[in-house]
Backbone atoms as SQL, in Angstrom:
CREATE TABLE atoms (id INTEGER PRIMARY KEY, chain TEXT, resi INTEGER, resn TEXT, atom TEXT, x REAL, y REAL, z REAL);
INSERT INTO atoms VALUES
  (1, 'A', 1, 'UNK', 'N', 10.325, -11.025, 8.262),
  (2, 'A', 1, 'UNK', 'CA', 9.238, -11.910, 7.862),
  (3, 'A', 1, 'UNK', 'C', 8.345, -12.142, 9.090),
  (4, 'A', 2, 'UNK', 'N', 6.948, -12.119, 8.679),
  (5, 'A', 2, 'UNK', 'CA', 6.715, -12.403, 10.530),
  (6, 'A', 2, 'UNK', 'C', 5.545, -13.525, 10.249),
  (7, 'A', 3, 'UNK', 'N', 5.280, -13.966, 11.625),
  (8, 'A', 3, 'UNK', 'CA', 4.676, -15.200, 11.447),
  (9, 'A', 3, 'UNK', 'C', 3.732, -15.648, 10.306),
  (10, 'A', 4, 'UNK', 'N', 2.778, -14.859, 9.537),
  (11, 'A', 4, 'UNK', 'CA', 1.611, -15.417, 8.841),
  (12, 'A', 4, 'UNK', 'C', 2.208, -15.637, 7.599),
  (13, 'A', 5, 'UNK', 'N', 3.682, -14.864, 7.394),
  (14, 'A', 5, 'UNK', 'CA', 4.432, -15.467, 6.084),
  (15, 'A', 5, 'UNK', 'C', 4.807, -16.700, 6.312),
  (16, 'A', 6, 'UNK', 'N', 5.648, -16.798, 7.430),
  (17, 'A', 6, 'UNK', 'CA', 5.992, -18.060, 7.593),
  (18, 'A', 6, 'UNK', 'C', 5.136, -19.287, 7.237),
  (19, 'A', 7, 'UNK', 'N', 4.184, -18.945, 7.752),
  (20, 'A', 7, 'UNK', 'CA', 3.573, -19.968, 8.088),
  (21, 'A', 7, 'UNK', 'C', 2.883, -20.404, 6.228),
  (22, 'A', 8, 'UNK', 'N', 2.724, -19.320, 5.643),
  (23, 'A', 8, 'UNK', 'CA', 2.707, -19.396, 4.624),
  (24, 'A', 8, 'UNK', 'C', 3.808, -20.575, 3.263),
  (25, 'A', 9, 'UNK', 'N', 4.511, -20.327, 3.570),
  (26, 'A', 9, 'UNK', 'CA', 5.994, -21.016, 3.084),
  (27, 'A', 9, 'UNK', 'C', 5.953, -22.251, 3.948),
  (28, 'A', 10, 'UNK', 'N', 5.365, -22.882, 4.839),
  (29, 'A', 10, 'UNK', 'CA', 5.502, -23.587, 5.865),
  (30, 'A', 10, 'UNK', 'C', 4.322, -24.608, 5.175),
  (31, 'A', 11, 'UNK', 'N', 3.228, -23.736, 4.711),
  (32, 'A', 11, 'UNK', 'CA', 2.273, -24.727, 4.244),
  (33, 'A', 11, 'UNK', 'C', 2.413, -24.865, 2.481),
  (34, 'A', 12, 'UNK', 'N', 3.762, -24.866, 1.784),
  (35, 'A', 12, 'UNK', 'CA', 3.605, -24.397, 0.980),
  (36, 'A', 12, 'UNK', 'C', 3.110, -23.583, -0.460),
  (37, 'A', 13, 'UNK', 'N', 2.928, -22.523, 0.235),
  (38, 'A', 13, 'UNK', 'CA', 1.669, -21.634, -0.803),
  (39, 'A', 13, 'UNK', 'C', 2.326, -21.022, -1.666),
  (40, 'A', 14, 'UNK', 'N', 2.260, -20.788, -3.019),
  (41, 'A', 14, 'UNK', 'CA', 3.735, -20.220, -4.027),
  (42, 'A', 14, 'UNK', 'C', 3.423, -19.117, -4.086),
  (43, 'A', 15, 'UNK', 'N', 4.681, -18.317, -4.191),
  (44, 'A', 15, 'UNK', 'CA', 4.945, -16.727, -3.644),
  (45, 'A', 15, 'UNK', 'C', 4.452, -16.005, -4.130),
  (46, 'A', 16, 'UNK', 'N', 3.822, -16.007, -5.107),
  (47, 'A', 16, 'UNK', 'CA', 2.772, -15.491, -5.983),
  (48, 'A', 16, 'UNK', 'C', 1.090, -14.872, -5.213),
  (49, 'A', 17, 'UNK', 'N', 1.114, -16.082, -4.937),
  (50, 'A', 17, 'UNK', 'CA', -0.409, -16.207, -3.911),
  (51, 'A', 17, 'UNK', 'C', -0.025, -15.947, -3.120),
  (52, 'A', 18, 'UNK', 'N', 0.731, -16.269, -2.126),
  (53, 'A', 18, 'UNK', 'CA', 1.165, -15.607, -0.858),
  (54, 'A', 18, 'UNK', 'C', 1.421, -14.171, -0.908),
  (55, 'A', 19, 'UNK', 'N', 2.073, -13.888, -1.543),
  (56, 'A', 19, 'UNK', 'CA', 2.166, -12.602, -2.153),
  (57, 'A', 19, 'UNK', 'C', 0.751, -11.719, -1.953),
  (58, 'A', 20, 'UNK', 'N', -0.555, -12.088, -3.020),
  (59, 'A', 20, 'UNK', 'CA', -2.169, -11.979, -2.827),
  (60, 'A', 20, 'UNK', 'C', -2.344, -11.766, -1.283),
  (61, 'A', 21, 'UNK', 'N', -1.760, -13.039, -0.612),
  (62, 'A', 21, 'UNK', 'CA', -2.870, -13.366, 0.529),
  (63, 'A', 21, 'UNK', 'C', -2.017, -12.135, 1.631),
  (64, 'A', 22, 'UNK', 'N', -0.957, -11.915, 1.198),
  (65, 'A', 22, 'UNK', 'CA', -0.609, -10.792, 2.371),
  (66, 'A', 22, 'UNK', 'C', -1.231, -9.447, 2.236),
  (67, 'A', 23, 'UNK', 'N', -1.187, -9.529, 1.124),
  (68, 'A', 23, 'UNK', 'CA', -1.880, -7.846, 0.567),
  (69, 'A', 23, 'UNK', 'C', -3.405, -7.829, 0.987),
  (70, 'A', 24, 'UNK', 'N', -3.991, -9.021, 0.896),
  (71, 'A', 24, 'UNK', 'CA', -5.488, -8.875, 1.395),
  (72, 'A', 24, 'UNK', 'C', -5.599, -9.044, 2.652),
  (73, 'A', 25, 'UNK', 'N', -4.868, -9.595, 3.659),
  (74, 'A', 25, 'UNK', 'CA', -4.762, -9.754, 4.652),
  (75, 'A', 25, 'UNK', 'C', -4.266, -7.826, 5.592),
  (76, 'A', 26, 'UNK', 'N', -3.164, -7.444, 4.758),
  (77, 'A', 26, 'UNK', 'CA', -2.858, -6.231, 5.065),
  (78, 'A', 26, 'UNK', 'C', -3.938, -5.396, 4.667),
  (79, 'A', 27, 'UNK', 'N', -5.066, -5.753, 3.539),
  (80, 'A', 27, 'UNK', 'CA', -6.649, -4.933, 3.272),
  (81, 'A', 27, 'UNK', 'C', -7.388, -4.904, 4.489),
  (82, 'A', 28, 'UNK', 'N', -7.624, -5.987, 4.584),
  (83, 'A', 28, 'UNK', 'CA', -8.370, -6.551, 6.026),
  (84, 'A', 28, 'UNK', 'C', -8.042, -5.947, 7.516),
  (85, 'A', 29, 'UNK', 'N', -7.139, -5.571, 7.666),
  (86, 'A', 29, 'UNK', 'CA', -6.431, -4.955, 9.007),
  (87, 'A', 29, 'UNK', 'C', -6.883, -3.368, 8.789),
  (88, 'A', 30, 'UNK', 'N', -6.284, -2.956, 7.657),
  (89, 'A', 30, 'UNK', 'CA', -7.055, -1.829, 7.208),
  (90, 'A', 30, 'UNK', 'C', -8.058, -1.642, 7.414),
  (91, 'A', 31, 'UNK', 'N', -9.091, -2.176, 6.800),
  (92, 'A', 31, 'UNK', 'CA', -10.353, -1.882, 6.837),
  (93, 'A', 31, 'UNK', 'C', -11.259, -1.750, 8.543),
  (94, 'A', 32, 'UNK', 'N', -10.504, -3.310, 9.037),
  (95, 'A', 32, 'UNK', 'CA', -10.319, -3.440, 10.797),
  (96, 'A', 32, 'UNK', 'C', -10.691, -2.074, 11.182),
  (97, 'A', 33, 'UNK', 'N', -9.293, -1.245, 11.066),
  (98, 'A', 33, 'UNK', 'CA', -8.667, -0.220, 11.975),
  (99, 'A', 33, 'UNK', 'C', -9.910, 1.348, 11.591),
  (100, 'A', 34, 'UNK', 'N', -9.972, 1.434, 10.307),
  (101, 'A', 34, 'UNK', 'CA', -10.432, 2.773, 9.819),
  (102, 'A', 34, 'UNK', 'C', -12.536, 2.502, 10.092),
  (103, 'A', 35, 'UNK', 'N', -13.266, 1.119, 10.328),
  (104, 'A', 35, 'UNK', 'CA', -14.042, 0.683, 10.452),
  (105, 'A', 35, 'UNK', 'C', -14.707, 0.841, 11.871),
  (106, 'A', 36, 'UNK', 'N', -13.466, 0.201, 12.752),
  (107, 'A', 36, 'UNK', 'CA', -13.555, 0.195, 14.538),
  (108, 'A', 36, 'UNK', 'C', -12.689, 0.944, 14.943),
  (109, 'A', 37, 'UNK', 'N', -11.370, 2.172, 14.310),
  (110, 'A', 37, 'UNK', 'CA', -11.241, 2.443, 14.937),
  (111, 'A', 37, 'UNK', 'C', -10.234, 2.307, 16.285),
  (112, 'A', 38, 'UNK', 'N', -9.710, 0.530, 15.917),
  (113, 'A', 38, 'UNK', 'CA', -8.662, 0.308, 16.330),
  (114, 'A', 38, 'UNK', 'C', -8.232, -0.985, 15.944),
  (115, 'A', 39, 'UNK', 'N', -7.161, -1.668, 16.427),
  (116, 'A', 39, 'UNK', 'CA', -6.350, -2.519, 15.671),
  (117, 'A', 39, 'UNK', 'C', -7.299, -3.819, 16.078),
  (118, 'A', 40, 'UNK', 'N', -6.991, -4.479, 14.681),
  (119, 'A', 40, 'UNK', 'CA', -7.554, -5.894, 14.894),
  (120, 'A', 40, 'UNK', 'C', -6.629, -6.586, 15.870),
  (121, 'A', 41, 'UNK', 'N', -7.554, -7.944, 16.434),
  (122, 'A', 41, 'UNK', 'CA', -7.482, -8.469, 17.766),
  (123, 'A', 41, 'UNK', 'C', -7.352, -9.923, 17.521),
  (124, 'A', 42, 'UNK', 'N', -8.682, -10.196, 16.660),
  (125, 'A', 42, 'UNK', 'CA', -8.973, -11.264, 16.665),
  (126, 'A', 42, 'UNK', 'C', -9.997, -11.539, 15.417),
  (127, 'A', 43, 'UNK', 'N', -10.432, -12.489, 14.887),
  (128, 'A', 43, 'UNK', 'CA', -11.345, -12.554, 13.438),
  (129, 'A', 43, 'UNK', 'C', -12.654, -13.067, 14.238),
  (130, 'A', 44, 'UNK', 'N', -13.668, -12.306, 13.806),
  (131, 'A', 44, 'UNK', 'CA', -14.813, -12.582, 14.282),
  (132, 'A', 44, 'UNK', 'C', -15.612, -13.026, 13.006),
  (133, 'A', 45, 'UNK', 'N', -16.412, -13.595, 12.952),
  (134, 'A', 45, 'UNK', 'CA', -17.789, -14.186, 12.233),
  (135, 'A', 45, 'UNK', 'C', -18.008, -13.263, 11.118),
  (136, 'A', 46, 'UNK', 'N', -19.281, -11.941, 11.934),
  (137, 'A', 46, 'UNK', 'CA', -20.184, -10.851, 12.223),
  (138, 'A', 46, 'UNK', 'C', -18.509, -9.781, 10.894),
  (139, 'A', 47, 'UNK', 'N', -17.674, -9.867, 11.565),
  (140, 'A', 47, 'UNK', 'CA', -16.683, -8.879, 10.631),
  (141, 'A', 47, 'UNK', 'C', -16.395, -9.309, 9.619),
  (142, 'A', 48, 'UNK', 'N', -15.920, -10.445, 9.262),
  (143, 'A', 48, 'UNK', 'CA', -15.635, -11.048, 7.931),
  (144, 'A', 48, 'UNK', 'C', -16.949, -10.918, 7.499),
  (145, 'A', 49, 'UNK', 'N', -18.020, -10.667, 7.619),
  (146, 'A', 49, 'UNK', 'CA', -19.312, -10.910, 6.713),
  (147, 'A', 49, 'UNK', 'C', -18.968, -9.703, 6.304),
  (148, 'A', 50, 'UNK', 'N', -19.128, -8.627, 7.140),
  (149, 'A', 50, 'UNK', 'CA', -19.028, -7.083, 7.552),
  (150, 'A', 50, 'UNK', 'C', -18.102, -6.758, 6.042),
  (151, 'A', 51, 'UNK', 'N', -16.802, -7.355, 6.100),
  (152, 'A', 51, 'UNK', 'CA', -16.256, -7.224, 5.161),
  (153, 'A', 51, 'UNK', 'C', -16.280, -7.478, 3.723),
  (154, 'A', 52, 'UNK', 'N', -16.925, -8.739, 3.852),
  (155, 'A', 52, 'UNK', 'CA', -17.373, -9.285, 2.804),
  (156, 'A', 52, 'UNK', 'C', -18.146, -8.151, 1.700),
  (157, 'A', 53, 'UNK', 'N', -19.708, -7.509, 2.590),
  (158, 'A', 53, 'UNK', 'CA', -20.214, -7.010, 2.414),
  (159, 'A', 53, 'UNK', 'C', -19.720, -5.421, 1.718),
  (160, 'A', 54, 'UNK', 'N', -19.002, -5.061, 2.368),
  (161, 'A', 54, 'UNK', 'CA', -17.977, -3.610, 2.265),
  (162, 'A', 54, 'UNK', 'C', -17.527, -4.006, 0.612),
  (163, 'A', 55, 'UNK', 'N', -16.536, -5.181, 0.733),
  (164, 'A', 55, 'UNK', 'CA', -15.645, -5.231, -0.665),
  (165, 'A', 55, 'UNK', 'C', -17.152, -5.414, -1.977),
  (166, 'A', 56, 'UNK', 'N', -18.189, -5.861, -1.684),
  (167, 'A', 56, 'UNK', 'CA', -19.008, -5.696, -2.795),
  (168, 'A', 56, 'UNK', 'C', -20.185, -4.904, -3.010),
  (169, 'A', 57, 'UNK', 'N', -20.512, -4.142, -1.557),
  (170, 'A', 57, 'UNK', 'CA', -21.437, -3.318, -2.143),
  (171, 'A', 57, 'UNK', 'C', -20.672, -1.485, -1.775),
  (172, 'A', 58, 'UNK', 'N', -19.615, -1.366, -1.154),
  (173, 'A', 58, 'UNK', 'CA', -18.847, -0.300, -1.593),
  (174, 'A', 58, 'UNK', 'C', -17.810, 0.026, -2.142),
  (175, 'A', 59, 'UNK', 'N', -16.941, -1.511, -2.162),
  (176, 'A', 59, 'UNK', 'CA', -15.943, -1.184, -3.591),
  (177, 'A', 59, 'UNK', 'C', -16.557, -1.812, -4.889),
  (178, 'A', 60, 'UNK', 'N', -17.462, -2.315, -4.752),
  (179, 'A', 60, 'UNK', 'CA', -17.824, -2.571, -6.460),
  (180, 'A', 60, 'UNK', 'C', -17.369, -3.610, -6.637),
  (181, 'A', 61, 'UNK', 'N', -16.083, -4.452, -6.040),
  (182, 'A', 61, 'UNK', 'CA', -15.502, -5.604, -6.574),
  (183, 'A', 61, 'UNK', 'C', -16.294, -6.904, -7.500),
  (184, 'A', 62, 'UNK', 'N', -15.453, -7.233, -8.009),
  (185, 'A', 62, 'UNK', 'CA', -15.978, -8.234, -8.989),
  (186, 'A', 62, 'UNK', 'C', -16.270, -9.784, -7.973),
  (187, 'A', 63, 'UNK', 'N', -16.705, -10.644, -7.748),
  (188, 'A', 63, 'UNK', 'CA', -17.207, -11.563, -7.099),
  (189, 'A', 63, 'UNK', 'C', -15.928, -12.717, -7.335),
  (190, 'A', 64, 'UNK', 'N', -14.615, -12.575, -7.896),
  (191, 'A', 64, 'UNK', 'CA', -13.730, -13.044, -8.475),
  (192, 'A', 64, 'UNK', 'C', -12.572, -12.379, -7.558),
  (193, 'A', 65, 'UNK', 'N', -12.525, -11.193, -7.541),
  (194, 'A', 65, 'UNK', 'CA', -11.650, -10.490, -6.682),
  (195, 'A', 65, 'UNK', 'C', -12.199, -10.579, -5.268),
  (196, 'A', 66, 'UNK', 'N', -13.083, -10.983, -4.553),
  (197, 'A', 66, 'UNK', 'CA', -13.726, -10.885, -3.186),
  (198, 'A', 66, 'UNK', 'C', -13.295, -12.426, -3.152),
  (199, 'A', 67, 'UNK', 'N', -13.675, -13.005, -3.801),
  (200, 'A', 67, 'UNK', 'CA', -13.319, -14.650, -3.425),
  (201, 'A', 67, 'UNK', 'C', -11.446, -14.688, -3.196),
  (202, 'A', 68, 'UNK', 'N', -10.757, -14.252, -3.660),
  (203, 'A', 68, 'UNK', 'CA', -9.259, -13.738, -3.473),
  (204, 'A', 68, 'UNK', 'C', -9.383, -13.517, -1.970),
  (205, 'A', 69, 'UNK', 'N', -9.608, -12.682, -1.961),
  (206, 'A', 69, 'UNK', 'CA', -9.832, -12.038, -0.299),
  (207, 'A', 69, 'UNK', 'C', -9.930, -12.878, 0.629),
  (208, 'A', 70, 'UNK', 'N', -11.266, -13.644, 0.279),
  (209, 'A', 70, 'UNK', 'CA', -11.939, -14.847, 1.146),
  (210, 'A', 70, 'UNK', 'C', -10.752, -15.842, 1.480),
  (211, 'A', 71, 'UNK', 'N', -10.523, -15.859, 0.295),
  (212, 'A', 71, 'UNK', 'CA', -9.479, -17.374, 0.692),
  (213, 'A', 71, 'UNK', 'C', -8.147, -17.009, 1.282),
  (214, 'A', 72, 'UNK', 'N', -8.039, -15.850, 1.139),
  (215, 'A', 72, 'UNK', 'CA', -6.954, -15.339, 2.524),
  (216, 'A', 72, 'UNK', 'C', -7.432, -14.815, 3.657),
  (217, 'A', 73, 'UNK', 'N', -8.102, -15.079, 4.167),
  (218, 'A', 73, 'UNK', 'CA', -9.101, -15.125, 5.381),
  (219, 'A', 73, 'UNK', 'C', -8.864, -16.224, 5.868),
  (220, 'A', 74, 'UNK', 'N', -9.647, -17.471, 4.777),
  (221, 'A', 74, 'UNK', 'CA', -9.446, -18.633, 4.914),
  (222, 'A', 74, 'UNK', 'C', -8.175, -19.073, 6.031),
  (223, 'A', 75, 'UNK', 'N', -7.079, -18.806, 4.995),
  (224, 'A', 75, 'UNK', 'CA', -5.741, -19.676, 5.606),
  (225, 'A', 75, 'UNK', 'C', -5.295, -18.500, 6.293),
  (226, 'A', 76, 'UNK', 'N', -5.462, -17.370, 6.428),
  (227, 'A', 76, 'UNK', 'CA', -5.139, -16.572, 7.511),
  (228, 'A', 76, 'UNK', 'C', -5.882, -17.271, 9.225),
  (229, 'A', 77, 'UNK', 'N', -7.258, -17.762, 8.981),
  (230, 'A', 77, 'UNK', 'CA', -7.848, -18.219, 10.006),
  (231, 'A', 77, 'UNK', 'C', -7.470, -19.296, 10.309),
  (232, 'A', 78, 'UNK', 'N', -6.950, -19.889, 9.135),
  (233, 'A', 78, 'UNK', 'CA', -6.430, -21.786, 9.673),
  (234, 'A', 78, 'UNK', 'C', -4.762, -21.084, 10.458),
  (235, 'A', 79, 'UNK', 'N', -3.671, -19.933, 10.260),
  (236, 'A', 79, 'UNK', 'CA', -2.997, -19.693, 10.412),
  (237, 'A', 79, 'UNK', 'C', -3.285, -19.625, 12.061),
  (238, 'A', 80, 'UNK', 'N', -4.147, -18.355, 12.746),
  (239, 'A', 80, 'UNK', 'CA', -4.372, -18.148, 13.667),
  (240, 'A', 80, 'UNK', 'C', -4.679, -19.670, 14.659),
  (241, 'A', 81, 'UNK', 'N', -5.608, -20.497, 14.101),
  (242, 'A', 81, 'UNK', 'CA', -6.103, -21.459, 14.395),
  (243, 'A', 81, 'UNK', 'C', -4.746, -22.771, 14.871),
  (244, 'A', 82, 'UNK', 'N', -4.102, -22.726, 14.274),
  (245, 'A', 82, 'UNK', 'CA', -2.676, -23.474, 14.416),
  (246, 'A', 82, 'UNK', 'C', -1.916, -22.251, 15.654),
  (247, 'A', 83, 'UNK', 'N', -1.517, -21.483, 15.521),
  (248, 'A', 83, 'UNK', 'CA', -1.075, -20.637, 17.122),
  (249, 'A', 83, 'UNK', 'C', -1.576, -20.877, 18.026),
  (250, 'A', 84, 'UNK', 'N', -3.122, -20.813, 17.754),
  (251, 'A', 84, 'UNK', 'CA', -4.341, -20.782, 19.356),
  (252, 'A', 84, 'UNK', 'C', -5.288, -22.030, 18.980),
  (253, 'A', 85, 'UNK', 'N', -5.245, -23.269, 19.089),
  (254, 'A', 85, 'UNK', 'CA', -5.884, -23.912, 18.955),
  (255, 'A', 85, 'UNK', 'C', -7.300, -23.636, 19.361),
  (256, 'A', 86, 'UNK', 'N', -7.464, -23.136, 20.314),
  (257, 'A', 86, 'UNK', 'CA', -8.960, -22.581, 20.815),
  (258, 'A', 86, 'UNK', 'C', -9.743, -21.665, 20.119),
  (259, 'A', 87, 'UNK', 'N', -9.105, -20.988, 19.253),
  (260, 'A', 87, 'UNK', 'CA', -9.457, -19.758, 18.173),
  (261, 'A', 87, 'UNK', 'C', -10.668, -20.483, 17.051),
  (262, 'A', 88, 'UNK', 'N', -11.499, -19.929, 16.735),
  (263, 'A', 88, 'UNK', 'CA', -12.619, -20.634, 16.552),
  (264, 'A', 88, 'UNK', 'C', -12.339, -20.222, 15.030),
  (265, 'A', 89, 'UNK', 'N', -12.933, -21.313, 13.717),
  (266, 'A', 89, 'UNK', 'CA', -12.650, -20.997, 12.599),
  (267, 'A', 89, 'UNK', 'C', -14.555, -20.450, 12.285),
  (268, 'A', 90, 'UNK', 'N', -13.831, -19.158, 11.764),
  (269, 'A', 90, 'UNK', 'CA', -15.136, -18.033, 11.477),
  (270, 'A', 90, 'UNK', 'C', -15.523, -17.762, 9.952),
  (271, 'A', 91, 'UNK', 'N', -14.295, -18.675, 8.968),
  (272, 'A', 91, 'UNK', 'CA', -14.929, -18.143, 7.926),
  (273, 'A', 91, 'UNK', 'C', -13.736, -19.527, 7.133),
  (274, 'A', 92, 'UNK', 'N', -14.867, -20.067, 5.998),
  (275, 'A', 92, 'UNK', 'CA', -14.151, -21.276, 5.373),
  (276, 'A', 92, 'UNK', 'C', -14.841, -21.129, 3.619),
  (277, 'A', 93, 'UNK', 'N', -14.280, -22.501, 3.218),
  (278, 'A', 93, 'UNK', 'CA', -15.164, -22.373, 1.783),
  (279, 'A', 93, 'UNK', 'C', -15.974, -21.856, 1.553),
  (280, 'A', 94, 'UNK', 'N', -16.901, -22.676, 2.341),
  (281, 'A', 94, 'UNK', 'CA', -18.216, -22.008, 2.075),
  (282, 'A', 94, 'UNK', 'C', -19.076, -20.537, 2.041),
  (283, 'A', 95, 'UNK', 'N', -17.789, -19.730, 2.024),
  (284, 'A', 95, 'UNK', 'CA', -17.982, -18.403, 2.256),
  (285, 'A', 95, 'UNK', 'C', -17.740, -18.091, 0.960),
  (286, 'A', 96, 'UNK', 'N', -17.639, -18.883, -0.244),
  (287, 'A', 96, 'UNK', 'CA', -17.090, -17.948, -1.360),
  (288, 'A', 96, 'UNK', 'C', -18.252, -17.022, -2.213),
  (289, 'A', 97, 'UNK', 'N', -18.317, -16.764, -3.058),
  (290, 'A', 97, 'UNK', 'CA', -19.262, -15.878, -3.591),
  (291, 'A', 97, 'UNK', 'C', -19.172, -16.800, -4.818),
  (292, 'A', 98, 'UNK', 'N', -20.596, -17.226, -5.785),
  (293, 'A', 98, 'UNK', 'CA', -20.857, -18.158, -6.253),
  (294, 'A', 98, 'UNK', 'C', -20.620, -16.985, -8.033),
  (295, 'A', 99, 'UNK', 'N', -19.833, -17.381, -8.831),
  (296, 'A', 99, 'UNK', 'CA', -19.494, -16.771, -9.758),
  (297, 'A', 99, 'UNK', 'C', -19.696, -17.409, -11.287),
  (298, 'A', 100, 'UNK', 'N', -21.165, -16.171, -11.594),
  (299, 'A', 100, 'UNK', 'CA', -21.680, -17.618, -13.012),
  (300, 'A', 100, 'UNK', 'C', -21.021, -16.883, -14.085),
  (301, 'A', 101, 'UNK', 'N', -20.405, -18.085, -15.071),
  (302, 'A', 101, 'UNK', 'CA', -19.589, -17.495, -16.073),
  (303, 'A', 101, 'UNK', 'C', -20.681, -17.564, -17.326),
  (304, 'A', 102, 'UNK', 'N', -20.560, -16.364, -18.036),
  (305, 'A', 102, 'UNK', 'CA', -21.331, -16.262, -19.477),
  (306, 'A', 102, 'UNK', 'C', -21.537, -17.214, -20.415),
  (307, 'A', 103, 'UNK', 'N', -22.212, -18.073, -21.041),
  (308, 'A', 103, 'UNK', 'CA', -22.196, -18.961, -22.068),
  (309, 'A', 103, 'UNK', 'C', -22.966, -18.439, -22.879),
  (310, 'A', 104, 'UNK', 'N', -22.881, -18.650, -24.539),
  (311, 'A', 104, 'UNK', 'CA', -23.738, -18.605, -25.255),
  (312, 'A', 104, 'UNK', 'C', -25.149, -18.975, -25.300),
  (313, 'A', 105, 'UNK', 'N', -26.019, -18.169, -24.974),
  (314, 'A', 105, 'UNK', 'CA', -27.690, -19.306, -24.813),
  (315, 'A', 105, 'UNK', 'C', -28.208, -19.345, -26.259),
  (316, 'A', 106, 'UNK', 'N', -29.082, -19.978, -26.534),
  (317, 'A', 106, 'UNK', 'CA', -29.862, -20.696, -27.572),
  (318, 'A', 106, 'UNK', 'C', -31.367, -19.348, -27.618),
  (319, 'A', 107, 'UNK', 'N', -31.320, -18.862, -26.565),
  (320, 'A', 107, 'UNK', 'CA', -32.590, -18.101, -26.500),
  (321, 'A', 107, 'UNK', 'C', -32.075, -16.596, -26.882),
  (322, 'A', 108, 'UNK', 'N', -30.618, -16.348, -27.286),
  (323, 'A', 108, 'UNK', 'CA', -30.202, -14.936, -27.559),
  (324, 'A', 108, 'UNK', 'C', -29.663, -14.719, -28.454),
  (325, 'A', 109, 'UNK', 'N', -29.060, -15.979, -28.966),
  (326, 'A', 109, 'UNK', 'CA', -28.113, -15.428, -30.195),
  (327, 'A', 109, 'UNK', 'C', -29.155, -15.523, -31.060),
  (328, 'A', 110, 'UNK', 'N', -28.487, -14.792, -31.909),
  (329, 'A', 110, 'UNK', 'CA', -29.182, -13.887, -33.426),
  (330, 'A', 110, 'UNK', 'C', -28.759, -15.007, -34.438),
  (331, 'A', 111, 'UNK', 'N', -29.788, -14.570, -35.868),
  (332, 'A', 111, 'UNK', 'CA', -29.304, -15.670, -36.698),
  (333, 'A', 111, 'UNK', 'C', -27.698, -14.911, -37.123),
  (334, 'A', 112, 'UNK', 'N', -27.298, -13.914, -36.998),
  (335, 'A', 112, 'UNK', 'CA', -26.015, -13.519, -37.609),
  (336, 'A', 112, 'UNK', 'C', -25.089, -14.503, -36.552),
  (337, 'A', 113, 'UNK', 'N', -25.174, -14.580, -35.307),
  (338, 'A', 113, 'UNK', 'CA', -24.399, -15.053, -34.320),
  (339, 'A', 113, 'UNK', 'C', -24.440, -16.728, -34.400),
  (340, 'A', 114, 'UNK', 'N', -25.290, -16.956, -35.099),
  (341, 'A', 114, 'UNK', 'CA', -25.315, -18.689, -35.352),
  (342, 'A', 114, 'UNK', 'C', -24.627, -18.884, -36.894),
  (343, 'A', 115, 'UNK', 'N', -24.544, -17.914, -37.659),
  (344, 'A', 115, 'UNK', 'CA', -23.841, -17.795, -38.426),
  (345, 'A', 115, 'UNK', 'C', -22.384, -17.808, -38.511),
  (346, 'A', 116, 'UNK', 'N', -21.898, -17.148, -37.591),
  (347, 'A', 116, 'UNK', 'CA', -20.591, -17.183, -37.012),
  (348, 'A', 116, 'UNK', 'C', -19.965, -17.990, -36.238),
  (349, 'A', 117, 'UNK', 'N', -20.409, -19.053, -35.783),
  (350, 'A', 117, 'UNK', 'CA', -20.663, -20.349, -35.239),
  (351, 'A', 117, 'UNK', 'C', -20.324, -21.064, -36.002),
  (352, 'A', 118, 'UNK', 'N', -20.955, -21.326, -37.118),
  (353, 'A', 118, 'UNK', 'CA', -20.837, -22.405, -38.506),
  (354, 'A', 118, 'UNK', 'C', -19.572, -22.338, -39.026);
């Protein structure tokens, strides 16, 4: 087990999600290495955007699956941040990707579709 699990179970996150946050975290190192070329060091700003950017305009991801990601960044960075207190936090909420869900509008449905309504 090595530290970022721990620390995981430590803050209790259920194994499920933790589960998520290692696999995106193990994405992230990936991407690190095959990107620069060599092993991640440290979380910068400028890269998590970098990444950000990668998971939606070259994998296509859904803005649902990137926010996953994000938020293991998140507590991956609060993780680091608790080891090295000096370690600067580079990426938080406010990084999520804003995700509008479909509703029925008044300006599209058909009279068959207001029909089906009733």
């Amino acid at each position: 087990m090595n530290e970022f699990e721990k620390y995981l179970k430590y803050e209790n996150v259920s194994p499920n999600t933790g589960d998520t946050y290692l696999i995106a975290d193990r994405q992230y190192h990936k991407w690190y290495l095959e990107s620069f070329g060599e092993e991640f060091t440290k979380l910068y700003r400028q890269n998590v955007l970098e990444f950000i950017s990668y998971l939606k305009n070259i994998r296509n991801l859904k803005y649902e699956s990137i926010n996953v990601k994000i938020a293991a960044l998140v507590i991956y960075n609060s993780f680091l941040s608790s080891v090295d207190p000096e370690r600067d936090r580079v990426v938080d909420k406010h990084d999520y990707l804003s995700v509008q869900t479909q509703f029925a509008s008044p300006s599209t449905a058909t009279e068959k579709d207001v029909d089906e309504f009733r």
